[in-house]
BALOBA-1460 file (C-alpha; in Angstrom, 3 decimals):
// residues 369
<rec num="1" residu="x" x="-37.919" y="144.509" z="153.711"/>
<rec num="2" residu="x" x="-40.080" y="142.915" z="151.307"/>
<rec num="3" residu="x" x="-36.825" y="141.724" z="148.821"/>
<rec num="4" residu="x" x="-35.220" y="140.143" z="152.354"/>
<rec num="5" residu="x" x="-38.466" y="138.518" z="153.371"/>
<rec num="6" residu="x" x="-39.099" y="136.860" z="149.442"/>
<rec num="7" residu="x" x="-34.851" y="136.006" z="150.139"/>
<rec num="8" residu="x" x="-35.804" y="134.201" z="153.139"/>
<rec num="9" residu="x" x="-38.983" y="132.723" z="151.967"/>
<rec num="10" residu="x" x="-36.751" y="130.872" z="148.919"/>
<rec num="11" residu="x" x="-34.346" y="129.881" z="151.260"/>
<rec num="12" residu="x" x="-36.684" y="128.219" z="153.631"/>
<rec num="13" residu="x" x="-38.646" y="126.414" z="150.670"/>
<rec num="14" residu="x" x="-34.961" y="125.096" z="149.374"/>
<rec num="15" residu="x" x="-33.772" y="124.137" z="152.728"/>
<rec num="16" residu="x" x="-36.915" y="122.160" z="152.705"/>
<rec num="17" residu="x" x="-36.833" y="120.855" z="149.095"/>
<rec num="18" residu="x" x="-33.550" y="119.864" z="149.624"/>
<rec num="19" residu="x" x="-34.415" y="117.592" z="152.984"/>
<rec num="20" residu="x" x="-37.052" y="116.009" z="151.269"/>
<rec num="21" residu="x" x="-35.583" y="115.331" z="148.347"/>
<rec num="22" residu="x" x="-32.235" y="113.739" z="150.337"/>
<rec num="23" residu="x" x="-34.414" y="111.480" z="151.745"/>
<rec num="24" residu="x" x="-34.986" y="109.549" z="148.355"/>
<rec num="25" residu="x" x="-34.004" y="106.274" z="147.707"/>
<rec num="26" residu="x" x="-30.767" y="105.656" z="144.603"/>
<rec num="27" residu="x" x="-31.941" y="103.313" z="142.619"/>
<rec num="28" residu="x" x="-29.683" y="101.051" z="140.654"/>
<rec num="29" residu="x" x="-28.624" y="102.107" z="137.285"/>
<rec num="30" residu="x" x="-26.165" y="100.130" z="136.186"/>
<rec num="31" residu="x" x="-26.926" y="96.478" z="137.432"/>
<rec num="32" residu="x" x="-24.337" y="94.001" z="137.875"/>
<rec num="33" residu="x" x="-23.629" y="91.552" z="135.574"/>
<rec num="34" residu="x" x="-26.328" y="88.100" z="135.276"/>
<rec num="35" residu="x" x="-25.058" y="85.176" z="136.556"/>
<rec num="36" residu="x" x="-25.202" y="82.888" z="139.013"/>
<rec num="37" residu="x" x="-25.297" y="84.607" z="142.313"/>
<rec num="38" residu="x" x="-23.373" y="83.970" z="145.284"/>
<rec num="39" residu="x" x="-25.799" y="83.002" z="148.219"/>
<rec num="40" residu="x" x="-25.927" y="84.016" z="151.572"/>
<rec num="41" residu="x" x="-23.952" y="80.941" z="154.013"/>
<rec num="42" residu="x" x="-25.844" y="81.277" z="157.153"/>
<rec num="43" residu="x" x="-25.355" y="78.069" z="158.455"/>
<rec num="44" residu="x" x="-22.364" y="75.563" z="158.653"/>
<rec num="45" residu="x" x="-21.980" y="72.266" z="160.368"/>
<rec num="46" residu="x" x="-17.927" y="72.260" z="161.653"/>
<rec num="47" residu="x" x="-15.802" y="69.460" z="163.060"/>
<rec num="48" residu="x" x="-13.704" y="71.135" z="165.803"/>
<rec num="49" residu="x" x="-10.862" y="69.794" z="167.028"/>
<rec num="50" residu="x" x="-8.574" y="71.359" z="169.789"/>
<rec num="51" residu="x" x="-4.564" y="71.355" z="169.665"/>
<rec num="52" residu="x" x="-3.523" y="68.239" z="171.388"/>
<rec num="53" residu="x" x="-0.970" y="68.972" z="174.709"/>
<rec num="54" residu="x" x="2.630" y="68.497" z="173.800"/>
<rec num="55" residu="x" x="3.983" y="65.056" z="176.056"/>
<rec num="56" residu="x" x="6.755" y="65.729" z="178.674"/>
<rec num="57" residu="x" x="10.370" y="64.545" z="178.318"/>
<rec num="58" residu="x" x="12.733" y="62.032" z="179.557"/>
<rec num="59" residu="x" x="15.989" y="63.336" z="180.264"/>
<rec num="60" residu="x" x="18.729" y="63.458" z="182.701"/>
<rec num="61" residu="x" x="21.321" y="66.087" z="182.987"/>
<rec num="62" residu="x" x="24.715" y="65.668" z="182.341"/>
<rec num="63" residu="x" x="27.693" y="67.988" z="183.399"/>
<rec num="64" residu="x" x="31.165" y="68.274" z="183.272"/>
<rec num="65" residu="x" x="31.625" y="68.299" z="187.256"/>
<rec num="66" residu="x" x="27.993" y="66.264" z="187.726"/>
<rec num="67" residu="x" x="27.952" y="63.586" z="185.072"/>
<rec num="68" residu="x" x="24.864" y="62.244" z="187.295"/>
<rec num="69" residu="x" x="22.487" y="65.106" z="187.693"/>
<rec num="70" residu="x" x="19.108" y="64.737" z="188.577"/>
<rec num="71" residu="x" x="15.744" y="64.423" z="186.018"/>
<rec num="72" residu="x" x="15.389" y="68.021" z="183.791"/>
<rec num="73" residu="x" x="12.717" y="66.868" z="181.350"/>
<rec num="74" residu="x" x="10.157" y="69.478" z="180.636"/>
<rec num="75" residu="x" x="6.802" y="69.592" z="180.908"/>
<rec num="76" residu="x" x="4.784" y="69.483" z="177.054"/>
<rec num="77" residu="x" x="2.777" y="72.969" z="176.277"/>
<rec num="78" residu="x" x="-0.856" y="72.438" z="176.293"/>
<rec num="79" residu="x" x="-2.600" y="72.731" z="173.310"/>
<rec num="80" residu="x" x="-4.743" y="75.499" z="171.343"/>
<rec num="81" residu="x" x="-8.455" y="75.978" z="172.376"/>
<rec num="82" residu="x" x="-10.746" y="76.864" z="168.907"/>
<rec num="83" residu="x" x="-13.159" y="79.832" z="170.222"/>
<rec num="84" residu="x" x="-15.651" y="81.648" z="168.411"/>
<rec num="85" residu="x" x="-15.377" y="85.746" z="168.310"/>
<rec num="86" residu="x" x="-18.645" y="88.544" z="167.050"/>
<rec num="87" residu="x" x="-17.602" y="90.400" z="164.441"/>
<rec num="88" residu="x" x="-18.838" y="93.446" z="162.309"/>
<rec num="89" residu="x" x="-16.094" y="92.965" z="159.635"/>
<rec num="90" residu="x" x="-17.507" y="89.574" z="158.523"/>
<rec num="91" residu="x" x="-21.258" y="89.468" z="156.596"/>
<rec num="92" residu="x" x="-21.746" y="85.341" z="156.796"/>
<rec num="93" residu="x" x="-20.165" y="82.671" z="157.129"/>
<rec num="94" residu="x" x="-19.260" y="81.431" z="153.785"/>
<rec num="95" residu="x" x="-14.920" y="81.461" z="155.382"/>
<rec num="96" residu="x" x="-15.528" y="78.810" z="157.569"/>
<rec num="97" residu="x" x="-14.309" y="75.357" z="156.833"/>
<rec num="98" residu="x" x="-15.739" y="72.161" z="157.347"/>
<rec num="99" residu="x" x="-12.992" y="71.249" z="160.103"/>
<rec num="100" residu="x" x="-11.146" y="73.748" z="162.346"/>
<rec num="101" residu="x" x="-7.667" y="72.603" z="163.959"/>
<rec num="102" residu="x" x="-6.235" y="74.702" z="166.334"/>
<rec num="103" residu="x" x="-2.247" y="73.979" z="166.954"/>
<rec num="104" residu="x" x="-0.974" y="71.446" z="169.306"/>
<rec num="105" residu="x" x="1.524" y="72.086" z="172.366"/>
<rec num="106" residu="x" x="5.553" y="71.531" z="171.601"/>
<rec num="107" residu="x" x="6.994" y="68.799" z="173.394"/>
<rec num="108" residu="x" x="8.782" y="69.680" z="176.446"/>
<rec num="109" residu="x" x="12.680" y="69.772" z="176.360"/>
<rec num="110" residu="x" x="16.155" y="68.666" z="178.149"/>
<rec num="111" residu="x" x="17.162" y="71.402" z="180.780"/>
<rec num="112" residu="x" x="13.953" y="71.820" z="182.471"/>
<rec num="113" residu="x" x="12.299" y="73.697" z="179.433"/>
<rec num="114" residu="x" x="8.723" y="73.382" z="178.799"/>
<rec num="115" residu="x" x="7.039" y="73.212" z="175.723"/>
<rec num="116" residu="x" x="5.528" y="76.211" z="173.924"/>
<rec num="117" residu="x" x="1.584" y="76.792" z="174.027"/>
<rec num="118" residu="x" x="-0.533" y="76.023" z="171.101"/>
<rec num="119" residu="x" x="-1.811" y="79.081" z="169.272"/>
<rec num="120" residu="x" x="-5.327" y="79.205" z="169.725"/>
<rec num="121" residu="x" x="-7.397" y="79.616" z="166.874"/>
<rec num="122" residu="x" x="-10.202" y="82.538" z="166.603"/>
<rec num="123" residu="x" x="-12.570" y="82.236" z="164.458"/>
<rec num="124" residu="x" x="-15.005" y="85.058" z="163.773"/>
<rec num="125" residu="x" x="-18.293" y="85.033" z="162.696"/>
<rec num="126" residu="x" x="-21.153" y="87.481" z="162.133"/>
<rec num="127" residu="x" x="-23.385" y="89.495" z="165.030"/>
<rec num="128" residu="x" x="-26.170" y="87.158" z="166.161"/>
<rec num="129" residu="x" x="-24.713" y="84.044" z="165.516"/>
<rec num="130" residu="x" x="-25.389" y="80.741" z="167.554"/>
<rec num="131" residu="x" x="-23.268" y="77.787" z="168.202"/>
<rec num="132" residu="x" x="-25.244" y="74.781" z="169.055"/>
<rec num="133" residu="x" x="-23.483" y="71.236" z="169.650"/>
<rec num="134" residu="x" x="-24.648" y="68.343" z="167.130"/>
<rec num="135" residu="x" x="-23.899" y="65.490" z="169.405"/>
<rec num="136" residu="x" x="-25.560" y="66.718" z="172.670"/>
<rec num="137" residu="x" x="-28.360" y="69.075" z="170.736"/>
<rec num="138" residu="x" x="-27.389" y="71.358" z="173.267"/>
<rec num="139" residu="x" x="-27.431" y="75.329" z="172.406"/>
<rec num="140" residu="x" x="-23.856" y="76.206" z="173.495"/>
<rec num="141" residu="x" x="-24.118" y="80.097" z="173.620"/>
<rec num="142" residu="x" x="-24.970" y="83.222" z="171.315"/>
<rec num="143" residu="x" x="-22.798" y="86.270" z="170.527"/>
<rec num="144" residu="x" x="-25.348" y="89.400" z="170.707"/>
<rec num="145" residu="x" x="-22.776" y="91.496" z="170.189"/>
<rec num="146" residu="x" x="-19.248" y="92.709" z="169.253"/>
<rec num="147" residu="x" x="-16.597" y="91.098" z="171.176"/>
<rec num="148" residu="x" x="-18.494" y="88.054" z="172.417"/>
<rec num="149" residu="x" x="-16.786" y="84.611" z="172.237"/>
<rec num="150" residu="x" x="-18.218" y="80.880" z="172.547"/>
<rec num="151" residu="x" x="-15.603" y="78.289" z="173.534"/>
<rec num="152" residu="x" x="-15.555" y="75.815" z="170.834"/>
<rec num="153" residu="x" x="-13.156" y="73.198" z="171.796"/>
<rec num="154" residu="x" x="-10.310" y="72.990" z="174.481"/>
<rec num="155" residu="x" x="-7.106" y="71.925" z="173.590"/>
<rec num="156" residu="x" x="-5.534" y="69.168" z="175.448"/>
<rec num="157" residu="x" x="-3.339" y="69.407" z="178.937"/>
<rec num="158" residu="x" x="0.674" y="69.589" z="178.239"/>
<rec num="159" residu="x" x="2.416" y="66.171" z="179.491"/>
<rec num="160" residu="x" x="4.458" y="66.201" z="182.587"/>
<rec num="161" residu="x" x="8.107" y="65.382" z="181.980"/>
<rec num="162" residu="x" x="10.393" y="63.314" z="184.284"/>
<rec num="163" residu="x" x="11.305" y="66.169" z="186.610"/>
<rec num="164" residu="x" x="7.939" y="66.437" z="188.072"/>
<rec num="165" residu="x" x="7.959" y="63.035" z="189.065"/>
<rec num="166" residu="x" x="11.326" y="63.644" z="191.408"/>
<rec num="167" residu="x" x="10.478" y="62.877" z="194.622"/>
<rec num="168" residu="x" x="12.941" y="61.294" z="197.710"/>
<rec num="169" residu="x" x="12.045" y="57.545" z="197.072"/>
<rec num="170" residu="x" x="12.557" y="58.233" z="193.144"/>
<rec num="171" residu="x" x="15.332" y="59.565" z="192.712"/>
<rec num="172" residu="x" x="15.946" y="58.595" z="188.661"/>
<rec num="173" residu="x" x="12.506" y="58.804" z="186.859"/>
<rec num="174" residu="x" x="12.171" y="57.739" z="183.927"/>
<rec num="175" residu="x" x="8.591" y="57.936" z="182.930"/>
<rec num="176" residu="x" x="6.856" y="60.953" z="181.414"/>
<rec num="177" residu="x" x="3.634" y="61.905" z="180.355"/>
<rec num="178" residu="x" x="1.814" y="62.436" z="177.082"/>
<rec num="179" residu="x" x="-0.203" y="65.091" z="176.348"/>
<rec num="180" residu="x" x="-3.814" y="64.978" z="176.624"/>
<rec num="181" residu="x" x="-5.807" y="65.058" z="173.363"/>
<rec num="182" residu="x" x="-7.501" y="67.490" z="172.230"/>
<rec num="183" residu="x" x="-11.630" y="68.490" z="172.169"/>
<rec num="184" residu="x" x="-13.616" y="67.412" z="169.567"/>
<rec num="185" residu="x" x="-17.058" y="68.659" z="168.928"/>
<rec num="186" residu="x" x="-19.591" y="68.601" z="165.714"/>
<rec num="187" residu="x" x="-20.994" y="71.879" z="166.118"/>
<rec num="188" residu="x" x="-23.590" y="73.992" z="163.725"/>
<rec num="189" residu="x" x="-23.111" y="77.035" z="163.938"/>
<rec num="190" residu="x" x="-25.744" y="79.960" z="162.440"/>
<rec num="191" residu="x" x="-26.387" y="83.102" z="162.221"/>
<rec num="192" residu="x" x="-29.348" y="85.166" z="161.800"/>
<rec num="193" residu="x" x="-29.957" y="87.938" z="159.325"/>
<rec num="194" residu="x" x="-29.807" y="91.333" z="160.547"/>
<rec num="195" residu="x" x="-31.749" y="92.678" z="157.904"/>
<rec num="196" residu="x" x="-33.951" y="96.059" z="158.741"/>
<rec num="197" residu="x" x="-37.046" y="94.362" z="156.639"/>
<rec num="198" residu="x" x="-37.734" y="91.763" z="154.732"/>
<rec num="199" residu="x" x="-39.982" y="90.210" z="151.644"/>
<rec num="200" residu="x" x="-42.150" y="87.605" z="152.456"/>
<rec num="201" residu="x" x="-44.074" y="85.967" z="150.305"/>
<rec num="202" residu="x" x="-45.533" y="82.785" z="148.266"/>
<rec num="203" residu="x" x="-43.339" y="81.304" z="145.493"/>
<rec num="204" residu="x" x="-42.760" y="83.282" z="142.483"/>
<rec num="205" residu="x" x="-44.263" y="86.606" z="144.183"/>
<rec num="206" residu="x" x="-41.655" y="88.671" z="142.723"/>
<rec num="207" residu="x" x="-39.298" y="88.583" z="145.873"/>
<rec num="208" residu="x" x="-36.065" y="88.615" z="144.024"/>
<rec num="209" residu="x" x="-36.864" y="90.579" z="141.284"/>
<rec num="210" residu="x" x="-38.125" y="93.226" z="143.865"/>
<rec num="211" residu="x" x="-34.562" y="92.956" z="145.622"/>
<rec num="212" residu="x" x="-32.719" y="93.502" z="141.996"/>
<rec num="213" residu="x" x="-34.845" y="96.482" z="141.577"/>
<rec num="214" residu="x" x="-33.977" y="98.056" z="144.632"/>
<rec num="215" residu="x" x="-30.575" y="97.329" z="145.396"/>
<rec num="216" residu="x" x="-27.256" y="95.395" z="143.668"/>
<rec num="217" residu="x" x="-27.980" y="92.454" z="144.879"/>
<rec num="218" residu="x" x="-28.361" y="89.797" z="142.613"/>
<rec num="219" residu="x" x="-31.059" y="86.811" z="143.624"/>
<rec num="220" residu="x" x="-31.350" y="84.035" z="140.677"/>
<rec num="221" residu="x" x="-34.911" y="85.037" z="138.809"/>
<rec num="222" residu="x" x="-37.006" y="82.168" z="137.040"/>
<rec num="223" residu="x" x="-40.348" y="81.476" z="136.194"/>
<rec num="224" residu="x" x="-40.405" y="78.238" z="138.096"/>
<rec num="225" residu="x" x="-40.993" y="78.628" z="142.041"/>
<rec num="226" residu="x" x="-38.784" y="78.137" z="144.759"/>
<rec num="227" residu="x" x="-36.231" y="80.064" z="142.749"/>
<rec num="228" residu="x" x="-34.640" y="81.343" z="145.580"/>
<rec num="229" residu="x" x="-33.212" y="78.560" z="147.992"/>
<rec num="230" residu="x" x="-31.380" y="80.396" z="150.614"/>
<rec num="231" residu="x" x="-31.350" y="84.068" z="151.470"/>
<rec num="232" residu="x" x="-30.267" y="87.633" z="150.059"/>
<rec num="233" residu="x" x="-29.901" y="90.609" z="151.742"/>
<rec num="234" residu="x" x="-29.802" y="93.536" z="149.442"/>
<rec num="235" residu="x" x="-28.788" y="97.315" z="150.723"/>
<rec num="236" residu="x" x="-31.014" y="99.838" z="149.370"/>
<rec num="237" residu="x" x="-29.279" y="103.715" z="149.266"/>
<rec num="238" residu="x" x="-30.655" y="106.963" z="149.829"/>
<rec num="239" residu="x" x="-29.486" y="110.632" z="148.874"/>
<rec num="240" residu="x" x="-28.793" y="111.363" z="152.058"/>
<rec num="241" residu="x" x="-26.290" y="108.302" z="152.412"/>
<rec num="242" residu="x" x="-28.612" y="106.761" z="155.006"/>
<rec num="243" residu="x" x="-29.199" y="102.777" z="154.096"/>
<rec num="244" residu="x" x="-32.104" y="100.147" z="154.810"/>
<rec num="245" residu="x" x="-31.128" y="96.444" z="154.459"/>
<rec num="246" residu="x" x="-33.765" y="94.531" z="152.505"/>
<rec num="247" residu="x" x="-33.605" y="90.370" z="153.045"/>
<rec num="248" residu="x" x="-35.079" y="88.203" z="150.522"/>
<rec num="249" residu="x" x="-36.921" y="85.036" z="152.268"/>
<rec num="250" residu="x" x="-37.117" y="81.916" z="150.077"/>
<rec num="251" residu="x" x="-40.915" y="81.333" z="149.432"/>
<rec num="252" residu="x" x="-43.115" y="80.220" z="151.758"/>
<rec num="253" residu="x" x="-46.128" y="77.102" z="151.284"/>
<rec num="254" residu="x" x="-48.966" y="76.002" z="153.589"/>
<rec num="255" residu="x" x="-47.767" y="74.357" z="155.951"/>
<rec num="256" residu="x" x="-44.070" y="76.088" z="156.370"/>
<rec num="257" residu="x" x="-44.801" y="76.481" z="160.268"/>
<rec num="258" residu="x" x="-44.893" y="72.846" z="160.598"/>
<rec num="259" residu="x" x="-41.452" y="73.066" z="158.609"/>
<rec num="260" residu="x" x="-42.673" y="71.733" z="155.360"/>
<rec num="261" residu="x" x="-40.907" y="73.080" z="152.370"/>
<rec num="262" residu="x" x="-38.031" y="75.091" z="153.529"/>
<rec num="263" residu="x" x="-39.860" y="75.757" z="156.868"/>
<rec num="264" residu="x" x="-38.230" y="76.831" z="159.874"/>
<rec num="265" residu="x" x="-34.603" y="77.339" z="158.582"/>
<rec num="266" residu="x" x="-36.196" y="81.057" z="157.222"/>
<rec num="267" residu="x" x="-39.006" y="81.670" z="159.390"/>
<rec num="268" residu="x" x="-36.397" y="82.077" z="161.867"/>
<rec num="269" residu="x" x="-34.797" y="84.534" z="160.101"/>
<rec num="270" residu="x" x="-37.572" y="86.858" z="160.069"/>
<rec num="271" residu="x" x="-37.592" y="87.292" z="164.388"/>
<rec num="272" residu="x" x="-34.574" y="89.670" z="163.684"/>
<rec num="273" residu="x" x="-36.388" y="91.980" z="161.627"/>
<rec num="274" residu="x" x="-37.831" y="95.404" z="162.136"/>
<rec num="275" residu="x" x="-40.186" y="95.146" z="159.017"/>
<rec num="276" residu="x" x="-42.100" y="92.843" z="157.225"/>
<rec num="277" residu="x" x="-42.740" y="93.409" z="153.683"/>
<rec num="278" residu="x" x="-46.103" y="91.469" z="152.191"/>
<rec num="279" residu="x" x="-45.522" y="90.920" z="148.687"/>
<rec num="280" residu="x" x="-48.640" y="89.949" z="146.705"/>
<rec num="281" residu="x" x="-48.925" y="88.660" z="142.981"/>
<rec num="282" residu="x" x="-51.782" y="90.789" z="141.599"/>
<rec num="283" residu="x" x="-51.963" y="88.454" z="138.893"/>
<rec num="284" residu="x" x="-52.902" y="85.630" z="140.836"/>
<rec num="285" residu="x" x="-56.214" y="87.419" z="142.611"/>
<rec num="286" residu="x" x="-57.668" y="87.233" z="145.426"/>
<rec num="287" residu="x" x="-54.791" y="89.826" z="147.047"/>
<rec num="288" residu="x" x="-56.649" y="89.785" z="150.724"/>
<rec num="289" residu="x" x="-56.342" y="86.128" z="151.072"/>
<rec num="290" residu="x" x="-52.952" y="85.726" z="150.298"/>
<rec num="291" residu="x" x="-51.744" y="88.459" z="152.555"/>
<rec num="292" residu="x" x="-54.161" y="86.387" z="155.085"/>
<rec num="293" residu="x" x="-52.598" y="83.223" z="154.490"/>
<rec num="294" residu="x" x="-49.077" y="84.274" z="154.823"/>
<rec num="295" residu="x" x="-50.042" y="86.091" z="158.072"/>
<rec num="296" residu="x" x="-51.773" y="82.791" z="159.094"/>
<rec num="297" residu="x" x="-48.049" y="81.234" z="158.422"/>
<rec num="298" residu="x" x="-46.061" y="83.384" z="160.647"/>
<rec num="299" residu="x" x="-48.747" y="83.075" z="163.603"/>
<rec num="300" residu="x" x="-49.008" y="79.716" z="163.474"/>
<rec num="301" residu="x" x="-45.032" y="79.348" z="163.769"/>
<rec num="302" residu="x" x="-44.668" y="82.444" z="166.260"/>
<rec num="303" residu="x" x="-47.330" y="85.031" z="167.374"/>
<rec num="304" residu="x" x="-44.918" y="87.636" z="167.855"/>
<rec num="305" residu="x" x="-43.896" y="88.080" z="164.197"/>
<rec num="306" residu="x" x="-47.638" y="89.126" z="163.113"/>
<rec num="307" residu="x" x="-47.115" y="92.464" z="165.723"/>
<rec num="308" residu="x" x="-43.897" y="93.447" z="163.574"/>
<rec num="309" residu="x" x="-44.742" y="96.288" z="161.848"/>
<rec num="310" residu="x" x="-45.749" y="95.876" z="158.384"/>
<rec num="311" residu="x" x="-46.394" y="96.740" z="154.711"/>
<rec num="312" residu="x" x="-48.241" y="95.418" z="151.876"/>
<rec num="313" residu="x" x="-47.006" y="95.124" z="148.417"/>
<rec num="314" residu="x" x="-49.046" y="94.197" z="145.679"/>
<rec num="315" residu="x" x="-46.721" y="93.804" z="142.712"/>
<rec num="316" residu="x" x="-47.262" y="93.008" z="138.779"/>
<rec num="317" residu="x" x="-49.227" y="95.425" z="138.400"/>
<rec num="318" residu="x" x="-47.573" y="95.814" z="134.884"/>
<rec num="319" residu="x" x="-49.495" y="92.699" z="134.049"/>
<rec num="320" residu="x" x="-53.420" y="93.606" z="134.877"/>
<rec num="321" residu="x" x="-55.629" y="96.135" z="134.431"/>
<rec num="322" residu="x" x="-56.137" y="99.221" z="136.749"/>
<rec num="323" residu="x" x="-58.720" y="98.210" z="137.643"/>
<rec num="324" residu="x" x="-57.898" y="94.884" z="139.051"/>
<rec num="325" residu="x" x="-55.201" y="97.526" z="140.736"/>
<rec num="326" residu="x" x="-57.655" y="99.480" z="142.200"/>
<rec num="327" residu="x" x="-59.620" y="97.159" z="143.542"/>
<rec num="328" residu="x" x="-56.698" y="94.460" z="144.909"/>
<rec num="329" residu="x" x="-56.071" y="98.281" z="146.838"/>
<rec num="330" residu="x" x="-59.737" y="98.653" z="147.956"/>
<rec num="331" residu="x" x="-59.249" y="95.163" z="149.957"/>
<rec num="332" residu="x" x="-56.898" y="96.513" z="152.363"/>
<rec num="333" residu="x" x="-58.912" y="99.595" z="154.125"/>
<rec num="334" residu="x" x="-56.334" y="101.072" z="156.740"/>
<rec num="335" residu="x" x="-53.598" y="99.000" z="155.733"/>
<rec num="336" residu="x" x="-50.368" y="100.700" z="154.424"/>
<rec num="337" residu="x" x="-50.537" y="99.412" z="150.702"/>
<rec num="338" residu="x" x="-48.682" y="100.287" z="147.315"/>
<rec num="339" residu="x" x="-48.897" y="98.757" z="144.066"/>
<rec num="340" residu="x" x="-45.726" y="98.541" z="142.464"/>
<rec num="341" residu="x" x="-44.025" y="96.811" z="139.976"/>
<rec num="342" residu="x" x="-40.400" y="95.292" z="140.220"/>
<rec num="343" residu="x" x="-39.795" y="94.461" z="136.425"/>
<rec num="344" residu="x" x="-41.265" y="98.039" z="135.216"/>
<rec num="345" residu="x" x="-39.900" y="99.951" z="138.470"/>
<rec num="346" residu="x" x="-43.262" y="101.691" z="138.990"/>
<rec num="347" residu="x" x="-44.073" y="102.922" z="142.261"/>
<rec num="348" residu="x" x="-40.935" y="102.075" z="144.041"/>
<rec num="349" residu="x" x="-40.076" y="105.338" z="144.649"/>
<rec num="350" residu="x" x="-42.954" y="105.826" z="146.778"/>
<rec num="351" residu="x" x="-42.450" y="102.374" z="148.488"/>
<rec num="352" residu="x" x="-39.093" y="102.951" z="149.832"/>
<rec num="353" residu="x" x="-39.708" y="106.398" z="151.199"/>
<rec num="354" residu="x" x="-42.338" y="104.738" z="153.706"/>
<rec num="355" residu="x" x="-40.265" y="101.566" z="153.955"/>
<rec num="356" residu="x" x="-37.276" y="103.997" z="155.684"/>
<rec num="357" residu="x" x="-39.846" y="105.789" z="157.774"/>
<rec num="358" residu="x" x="-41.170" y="102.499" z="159.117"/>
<rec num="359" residu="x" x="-37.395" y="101.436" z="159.658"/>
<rec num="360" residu="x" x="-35.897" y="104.100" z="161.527"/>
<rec num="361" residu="x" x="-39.598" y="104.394" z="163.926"/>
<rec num="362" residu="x" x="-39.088" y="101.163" z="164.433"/>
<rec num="363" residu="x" x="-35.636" y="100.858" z="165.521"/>
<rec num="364" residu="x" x="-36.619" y="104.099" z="167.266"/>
<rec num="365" residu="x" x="-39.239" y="102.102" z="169.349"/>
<rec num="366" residu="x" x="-37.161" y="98.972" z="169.841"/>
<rec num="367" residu="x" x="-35.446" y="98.341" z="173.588"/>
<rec num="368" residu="x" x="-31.942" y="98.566" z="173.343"/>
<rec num="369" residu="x" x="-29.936" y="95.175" z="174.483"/>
């Protein structure tokens, strides 16, 4: 009994060992190579045209035994629309062009035959993204979720040929009718990040070099601010093959609320995620006041981001004493606070463990749409 009970008792503790440990974050060992780094294309302004209607046709049959038939021109095939389709298969929207055609209508033909339809044109685009039209400001629609599809321009109306005009008094016709042109819109179109958390911070915080620490991703690093001018998302991995999705914020300045700097463009971005990661330059001092200010930032520009759960990272710690460690720590009683470092990788470890809990409670929480 007691050999079975010790088997059981090792078996339980390495059940349990193993759980834990599965829950660890991979960090990156081999990095990918420097470089410049392709950015994430969230937004694109797109000139839209729809497929112009095919025009009808003049014609007359002609037969051996009736070499003075009636009209048989053919109507003209009406023209592509351009429509927008969710996707998960597509991360951004760095495909699109800066002018979508969709295909015109045929012209009709001799014999009574109509024209063939344009193709339309589908375009897909990421989860979340909104189509807004530049000429009317007007917010055109948003696709929430897989499937969803925004109308972006209707092709024109296929031409009537001369048989439609056949009638007792007219008994030759021989008019026809061109095809109606195309849509044309200037839309933007943009999508939001669907990152689980994300860094926020001041200029040269350590943002990117955070993101490079945790995941591939590969975010330009300087020692000059606004490094970063548009937005990475960076997957981190776990042992247990569970992910998190980590979005890097370009840096935010007094004032970004009233969009000055790179202003609203980002803030935006951050209404979409579960998390918000504070990161802190030690170096700089005065920890509480930065964290205050950035908080100060996000209220100002909308009160609901400052009830997002959320973490504080004070980072460089590679760089000061412990004791400026310990007490940037001691300013944030309560608060859920690590001191890390993204150049060294110390205390990462630790960071992403209760990054995933707060991610998965949550997304736990959250209302489903």
């Amino acid at each position: 009994i007691g050999m079975s009970f010790l088997f059981y008792r090792m078996q339980l503790m390495t059940s349990r060992s193993i759980a834990r440990i599965s829950r660890l974050p991979i960090l990156p060992k081999k990095q990918k190579a420097d470089g410049e780094p392709l950015p994430l294309v969230y937004e694109r302004r797109v000139r839209c045209v729809g497929g112009n209607g095919g025009d009808g046709m003049v014609s007359f049959f002609r037969g051996y035994r009736n070499p003075f038939g009636g009209p048989d021109g053919g109507d003209g095939g009406n023209g592509g629309h351009i429509v927008f389709r969710a996707s998960n298969k597509v991360g951004d929207l760095s495909h699109l062009r800066s002018e979508l055609r969709a295909e015109r209508g045929e012209f009709g033909r001799s014999k009574s035959q109509h024209g063939k339809n344009g193709e339309h044109l589908e375009v897909e685009v990421p989860v979340g993204t909104t189509v807004t039209n530049m000429e009317t400001n007007g917010l055109m629609g948003r696709l929430g979720k897989v499937g969803d599809m925004i109308l972006g321009s209707r092709g024109g109306i296929g031409g009537h040929g001369n048989e439609f005009y056949l009638s007792n008094s007219t008994r030759k016709p021989y008019k026809a009718e061109m095809g109606g042109r195309g849509e044309e819109n200037i839309l933007n179109v943009e999508m939001r990040l669907m990152a689980s958390a994300a860094l926020v911070g001041f200029p040269n915080a350590g943002k990117s070099s955070l993101l490079r620490a945790i995941s591939r991703a590969r975010p330009k690093v300087a020692m000059y601010p606004f490094t970063t001018l548009k937005p990475h998302v960076g997957i981190v991995h776990y042992e247990d093959e569970n992910q998190v999705s980590v979005a890097d914020i370009p840096g935010l300045i007094e004032g970004a609320h009233k969009n000055i700097g790179l202003g609203h463009s980002f803030l935006a971005h951050l209404t979409k995620c579960e998390v918000l990661v504070f990161v802190i330059d030690l170096s700089l001092g005065d920890v509480r006041r930065q964290r205050d200010d950035l908080r100060e930032e996000l209220s100002l520009y909308s009160p609901s981001l400052v009830i997002k759960p959320s973490l504080t990272l004070l980072n460089k710690m590679d760089i000061v004493s412990e004791k400026e460690t310990r007490r940037g720590m001691d300013e944030f009683p309560g608060d859920t606070v690590f001191s890390v470092s993204a150049k060294g990788g110390k205390g990462i470890i630790d960071f992403l463990v209760r990054l995933r809990e707060m991610v998965e409670t949550a997304e736990n929480d959250s209302p489903m749409e």
